[in-house]
C-alpha angles and dihedrals in degrees: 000000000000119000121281107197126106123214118282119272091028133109152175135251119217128206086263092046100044091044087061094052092043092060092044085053098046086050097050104035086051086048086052099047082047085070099043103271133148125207119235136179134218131194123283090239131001132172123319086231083060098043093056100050110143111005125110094201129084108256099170096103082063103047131082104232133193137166115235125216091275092063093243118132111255122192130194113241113271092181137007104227097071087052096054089043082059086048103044094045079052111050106004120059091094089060129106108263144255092055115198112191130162141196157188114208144156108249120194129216127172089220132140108279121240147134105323090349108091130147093257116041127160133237143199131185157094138302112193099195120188096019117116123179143043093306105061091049095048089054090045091059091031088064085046093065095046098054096052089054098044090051087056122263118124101188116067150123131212108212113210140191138146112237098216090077089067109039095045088055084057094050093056092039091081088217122152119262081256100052083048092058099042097046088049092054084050087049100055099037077052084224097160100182104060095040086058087052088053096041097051088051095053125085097232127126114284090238101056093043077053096053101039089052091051087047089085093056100038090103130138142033113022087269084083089080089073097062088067098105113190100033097099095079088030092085094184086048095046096045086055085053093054086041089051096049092049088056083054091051095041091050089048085065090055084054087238104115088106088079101039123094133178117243122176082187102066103098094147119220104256120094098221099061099116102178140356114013135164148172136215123232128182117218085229095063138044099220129073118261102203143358140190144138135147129320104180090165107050102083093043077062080069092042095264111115095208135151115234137170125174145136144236122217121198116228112185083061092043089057087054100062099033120115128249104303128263111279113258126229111254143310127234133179103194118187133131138136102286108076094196092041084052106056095033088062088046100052078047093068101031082056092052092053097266126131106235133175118202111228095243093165092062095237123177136254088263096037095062096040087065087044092056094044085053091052099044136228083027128145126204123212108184119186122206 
């Protein structure tokens, strides 16, 4: 017998599973379109130099790698966003702008297997391409929350920051590359012992050291922003803040400020996120559901200076946390002893909306009845 296993980290979808994931795509894409959106597709891999635009950090380690027949280095997609800055730089620079596209797409990561976290994953979101300023971030996560909610969850946050803050604190702290890295990592884990630790050893201004260790708690309503401390002679960081309080303002037109919190601790994982950026969570799981924010600087990595924002939502988490499916219409086993008689009444009722299934084994009467108790929520119409 050959071997039956498939690689770690892997799965299959069965009918009930896919059907599940069919319905999540067709409500979302249709959202998207709604907004003016238009679907693309990338390759499945591309070239490593093209997979680690934009990042300072070594990713390898995450990446499946492989070498082609050419003997260049070839990697899978890890993420989707990377792979539409190449595509636009190609073939789009010509184009109208702002450019608003949109996918669904398998990514791949060599990471350790566990629950919602596998090696190949799959992703669906938005890419806003040519839009600087307040308003085309607000519409991006605006888009984020109403997917979420037309898909079909009900509880959930978006977490938002802008990452300039941040980043601008760190330029002034006169730390080494390796104390900025490490003091990022603290603050995104929020372990506030040990960046206390990192931050007491480091030469940097008190007041700084102060603000960076309050960063991890300074989490909820727009007031938060207050609690800030130096950012006042800080201008760059400043200027995020006010950024970042013109997004707020923008989504409470939307009427969506009841999902949005404020998180100084968001600083997302990926090198090339410039501004405001943000991720989704659900109450019911321990894991985030989306993320997103601006990255101004990555298609210039591909020599088109260009302005994007977008998002990625996870769906194998999202379908964790969704609600019982959408009823279907209903269910019909058609057989009986006249062929012709068979499949007319079944393109009848296909043709009506119902889901039906043609007897092509000439059962009996019986014999389907069983068939249709086995399947569930199943009627049989049998013609004589």
């Amino acid at each position: 017998m050959r071997n039956r296993e498939i690689p770690k980290g892997l799965r299959d979808f069965l009918p009930d599973e896919v059907k599940i994931r069919r319905k999540m795509e067709k409500k979302a894409l249709d959202l998207f379109r709604s907004y003016g959106y238009k679907e693309v597709r990338t390759p499945t891999f591309e070239y490593l130099e093209v997979i680690e635009a934009g990042t300072c950090r070594d990713i390898r380690e995450e990446l499946f790698l492989f070498i082609d027949r050419e003997g260049r280095i070839v990697s899978l997609r890890q993420e989707m966003t990377v792979g539409i800055a190449r595509m636009a730089a190609t073939h789009l620079r010509e184009a109208v702008f702002p450019q608003r596209l949109c996918y669904i797409a398998n990514v791949f990561r060599h990471v350790q297997p566990q629950k919602a976290q596998y090696r190949e994953f799959w992703q669906m979101g938005i890419e806003l391409l040519g839009a600087p300023g307040a308003r085309a971030d607000a519409e991006v996560i605006n888009i984020a929350v109403d997917t979420l909610r037309t898909i079909g969850l009900d509880s959930f946050k978006i977490s938002l920051n802008q990452i300039g803050i941040f980043n601008s604190l760190l330029a002034e702290s006169g730390m080494t590359e390796a104390e900025k890295k490490l003091v990022r990592h603290l603050v995104e884990k929020k372990d506030l012992v040990e960046l206390a630790r990192v931050l007491n050893n480091s030469h940097c201004d008190d007041a700084i050291k102060e603000t960076i260790a309050r960063l991890p708690v300074l989490h909820g309503g727009i007031e938060v922003l207050d609690q800030l401390g130096k950012v006042e002679n800080n201008r760059r960081a400043a200027q995020a803040v006010a950024e970042l309080l013109k997004v707020y303002e923008d989504l409470q037109a939307y009427g969506v400020a009841d999902h949005i919190v404020i998180d100084m601790g968001v600083l997302r994982g990926l090198d090339y996120y410039t501004g405001i950026v943000f991720e989704g969570y659900s109450s019911e799981l321990g894991y985030g559901l989306l993320g997103g924010g601006r990255y101004d600087n990555l298609l210039n990595q591909f020599g088109f200076a260009c302005p994007a924002t977008g998002f990625a939502i996870g769906m194998d988490r999202l379908a964790l946390v969704l609600k019982e499916p959408d009823a279907e219409a209903a269910h019909y086993l058609v057989g009986g002893t006249d062929w012709k008689q068979v499949v007319q009444k079944a393109q009848e009722l296909r043709a009506r909306g119902y889901i039906v299934e043609a007897d092509v084994q000439e059962c009996t009467r019986e014999e389907l009845e069983r068939k249709a108790q086995q399947i569930g929520n199943c009627q049989v119409l049998y013609l004589d």
